[in-house]
C-alpha positions as CSV (number, residue, x, y, z in Angstrom):
1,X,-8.9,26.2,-21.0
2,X,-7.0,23.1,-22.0
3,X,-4.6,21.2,-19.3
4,X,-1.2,19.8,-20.9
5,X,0.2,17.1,-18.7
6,X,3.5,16.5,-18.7
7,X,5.9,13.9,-17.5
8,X,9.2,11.6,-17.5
9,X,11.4,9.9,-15.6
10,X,14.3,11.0,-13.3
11,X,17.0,12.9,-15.6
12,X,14.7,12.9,-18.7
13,X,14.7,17.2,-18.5
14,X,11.3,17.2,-17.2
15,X,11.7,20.1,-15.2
16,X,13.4,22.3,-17.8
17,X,10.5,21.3,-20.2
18,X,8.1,22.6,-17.8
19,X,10.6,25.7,-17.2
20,X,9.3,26.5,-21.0
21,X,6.2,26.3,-20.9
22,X,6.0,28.5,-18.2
23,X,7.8,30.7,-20.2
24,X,5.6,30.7,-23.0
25,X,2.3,31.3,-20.3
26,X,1.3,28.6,-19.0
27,X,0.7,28.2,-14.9
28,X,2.1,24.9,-14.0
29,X,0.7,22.8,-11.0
30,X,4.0,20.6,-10.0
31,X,2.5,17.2,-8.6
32,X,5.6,16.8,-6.3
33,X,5.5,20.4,-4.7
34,X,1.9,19.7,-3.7
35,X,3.0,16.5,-2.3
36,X,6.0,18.1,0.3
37,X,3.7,21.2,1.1
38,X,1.2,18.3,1.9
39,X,3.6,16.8,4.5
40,X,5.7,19.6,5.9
41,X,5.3,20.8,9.5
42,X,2.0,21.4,11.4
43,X,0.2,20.0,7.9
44,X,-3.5,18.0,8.6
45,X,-2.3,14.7,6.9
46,X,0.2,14.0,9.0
47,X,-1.7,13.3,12.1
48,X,-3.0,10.7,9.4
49,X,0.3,9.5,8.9
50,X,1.3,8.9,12.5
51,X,-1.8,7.1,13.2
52,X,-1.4,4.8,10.4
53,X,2.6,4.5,10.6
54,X,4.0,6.6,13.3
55,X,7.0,8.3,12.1
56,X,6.1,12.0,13.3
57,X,6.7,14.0,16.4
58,X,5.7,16.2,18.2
59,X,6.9,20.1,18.1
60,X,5.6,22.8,20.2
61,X,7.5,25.5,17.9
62,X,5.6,23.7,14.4
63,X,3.0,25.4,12.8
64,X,-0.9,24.1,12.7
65,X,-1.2,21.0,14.6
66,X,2.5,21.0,15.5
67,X,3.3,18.1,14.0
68,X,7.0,17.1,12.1
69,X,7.2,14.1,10.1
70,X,10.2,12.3,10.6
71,X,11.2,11.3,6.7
72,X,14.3,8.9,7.4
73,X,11.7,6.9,10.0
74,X,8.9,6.9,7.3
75,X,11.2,5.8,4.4
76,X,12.3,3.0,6.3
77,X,8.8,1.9,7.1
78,X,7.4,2.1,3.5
79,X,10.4,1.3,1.1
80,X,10.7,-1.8,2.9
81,X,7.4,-3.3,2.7
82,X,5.2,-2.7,0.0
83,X,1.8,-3.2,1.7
84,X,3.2,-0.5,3.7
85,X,4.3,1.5,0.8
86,X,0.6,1.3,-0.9
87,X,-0.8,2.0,2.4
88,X,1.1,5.6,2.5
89,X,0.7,6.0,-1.4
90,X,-3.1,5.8,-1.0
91,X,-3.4,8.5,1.8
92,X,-0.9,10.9,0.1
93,X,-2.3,10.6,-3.7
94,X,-5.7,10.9,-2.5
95,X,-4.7,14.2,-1.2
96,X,-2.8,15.2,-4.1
97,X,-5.2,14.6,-6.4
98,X,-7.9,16.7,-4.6
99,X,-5.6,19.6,-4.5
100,X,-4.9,19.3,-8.2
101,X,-8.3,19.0,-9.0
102,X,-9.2,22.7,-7.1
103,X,-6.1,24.0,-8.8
104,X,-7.3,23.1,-12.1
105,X,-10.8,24.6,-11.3
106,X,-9.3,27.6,-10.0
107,X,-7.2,28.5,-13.1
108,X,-9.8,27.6,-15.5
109,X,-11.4,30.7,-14.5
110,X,-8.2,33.0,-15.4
111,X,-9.1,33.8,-18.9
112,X,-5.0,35.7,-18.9
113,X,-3.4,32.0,-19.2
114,X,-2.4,29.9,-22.2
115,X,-2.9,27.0,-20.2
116,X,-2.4,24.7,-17.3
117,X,0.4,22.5,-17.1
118,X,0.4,19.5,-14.6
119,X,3.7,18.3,-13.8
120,X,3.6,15.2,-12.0
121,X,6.4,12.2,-12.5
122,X,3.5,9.6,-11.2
123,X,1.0,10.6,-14.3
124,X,0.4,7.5,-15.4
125,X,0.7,5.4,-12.2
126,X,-1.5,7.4,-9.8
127,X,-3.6,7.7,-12.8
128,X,-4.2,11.5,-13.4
129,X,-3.7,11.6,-17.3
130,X,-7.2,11.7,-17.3
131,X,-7.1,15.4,-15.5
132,X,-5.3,16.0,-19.1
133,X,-6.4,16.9,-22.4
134,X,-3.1,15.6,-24.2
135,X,0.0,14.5,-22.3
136,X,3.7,14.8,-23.0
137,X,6.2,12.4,-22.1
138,X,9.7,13.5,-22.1
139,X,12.6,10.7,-22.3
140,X,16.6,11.2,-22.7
141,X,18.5,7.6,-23.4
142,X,19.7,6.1,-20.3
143,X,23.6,6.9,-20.2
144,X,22.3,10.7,-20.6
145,X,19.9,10.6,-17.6
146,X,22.3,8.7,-15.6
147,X,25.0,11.8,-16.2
148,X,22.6,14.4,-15.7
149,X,21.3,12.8,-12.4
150,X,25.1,12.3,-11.1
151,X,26.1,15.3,-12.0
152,X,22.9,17.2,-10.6
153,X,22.8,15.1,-7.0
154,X,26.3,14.1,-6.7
155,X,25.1,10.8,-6.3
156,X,26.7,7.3,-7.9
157,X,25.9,5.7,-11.3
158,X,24.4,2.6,-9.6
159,X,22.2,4.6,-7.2
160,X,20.5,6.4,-10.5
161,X,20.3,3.1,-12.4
162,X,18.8,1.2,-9.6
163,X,16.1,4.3,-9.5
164,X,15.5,3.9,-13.0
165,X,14.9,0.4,-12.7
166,X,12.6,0.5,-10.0
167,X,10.2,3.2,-12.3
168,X,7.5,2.8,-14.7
169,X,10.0,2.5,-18.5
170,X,9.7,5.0,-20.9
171,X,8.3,2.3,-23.4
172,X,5.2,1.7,-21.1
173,X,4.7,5.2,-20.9
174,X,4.8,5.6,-24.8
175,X,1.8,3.8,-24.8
176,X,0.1,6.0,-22.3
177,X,1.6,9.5,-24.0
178,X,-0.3,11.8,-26.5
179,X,3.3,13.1,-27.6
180,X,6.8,12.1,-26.8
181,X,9.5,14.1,-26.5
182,X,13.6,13.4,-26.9
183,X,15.5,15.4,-24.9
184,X,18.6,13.6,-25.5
185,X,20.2,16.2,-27.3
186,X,20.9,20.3,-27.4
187,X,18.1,22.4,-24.9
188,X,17.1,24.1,-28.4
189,X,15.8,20.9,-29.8
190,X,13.8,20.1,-26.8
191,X,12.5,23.4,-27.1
192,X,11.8,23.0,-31.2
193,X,9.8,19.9,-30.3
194,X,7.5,21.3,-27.2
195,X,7.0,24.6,-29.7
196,X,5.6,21.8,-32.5
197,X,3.6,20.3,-29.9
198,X,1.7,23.7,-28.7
199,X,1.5,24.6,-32.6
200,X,-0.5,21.2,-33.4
201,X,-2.9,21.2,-30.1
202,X,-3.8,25.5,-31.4
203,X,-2.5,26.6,-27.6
């Protein structure tokens, strides 16, 4: 069974692109879901995370190990120092990774799926392309992410430019990408362009 990757920046239509393929019957692993049931309460990592950065208490009422992370205390820790920020990076992709990897061998043996789509934002930078066998990258021209992104979080046009800027560009991940997608335009077309995609790979 074949695993499509798929990826793109904030505002790009990711999501909905993955939305699809689940449609057409694919099971998606979402790289980012893993990642907040990794840290939510009473979860094994964190006791990882408070030795290495602090930022997490103690809850009698958690689940597990009754541990909470404190977010706002870790974000200021790690977005302001980036031997800090590699630090967390490494203990949180390690785990990510080794929960994609028993997801992957798990659905491999459901012979009912089209495929497996992994949906991760960090493909390219944490380096799990290679779990792929092709991967999509889906990009939308700037002003339109920046709308979709305001309009979506209710936040301002700087904040979303200033995220933007501080990601991987599209270009750098065209180099990287089996197939790149332009959702810039009408949700049919995106759709017309992942159905072309699926027809050329035979899924």
């Amino acid at each position: 069974m074949k695993v499509l990757g798929i990826t793109g920046g904030i505002g790009s239509g990711k999501s909905t692109a993955a939305e699809y393929l689940v449609s057409l019957g694919f099971t998606c692993i979402d790289a980012d879901q893993i990642g907040r049931d990794l840290t939510a309460d009473g979860q094994p990592v964190l006791a990882v995370i408070r030795d290495e950065f602090g930022a997490v208490e103690y809850d009698e009422d958690a689940p597990g190990n009754g541990l909470v992370l404190d977010r706002k205390a870790l974000a200021s820790i790690v977005f302001t120092d980036i031997s800090r920020r590699e630090a967390f990076d490494k203990i949180i992709h390690g785990e990510i990774i080794s929960e994609i990897d028993r997801l992957i061998a798990g659905y491999r043996e459901d012979e009912g799926l089209r495929g497996i789509l992994l949906d991760a934002p960090l493909m390219f930078e944490v380096g799990i392309d290679n779990r792929c066998d092709a991967v999509i990258l889906i990009t939308a021209d700037i002003d339109t992410r920046v709308r979709r992104v305001v309009e979506r979080d209710g936040t301002t046009e700087e904040d979303v430019r200033n995220r933007i800027a501080n990601q991987m560009s599209d270009e750098e991940k065209k180099k990287l990408a089996d197939f790149v997608v332009d959702n810039s335009g009408m949700q049919s077309q995106l759709y017309a362009q992942i159905d072309g995609i699926i027809n050329i790979l035979e899924l």
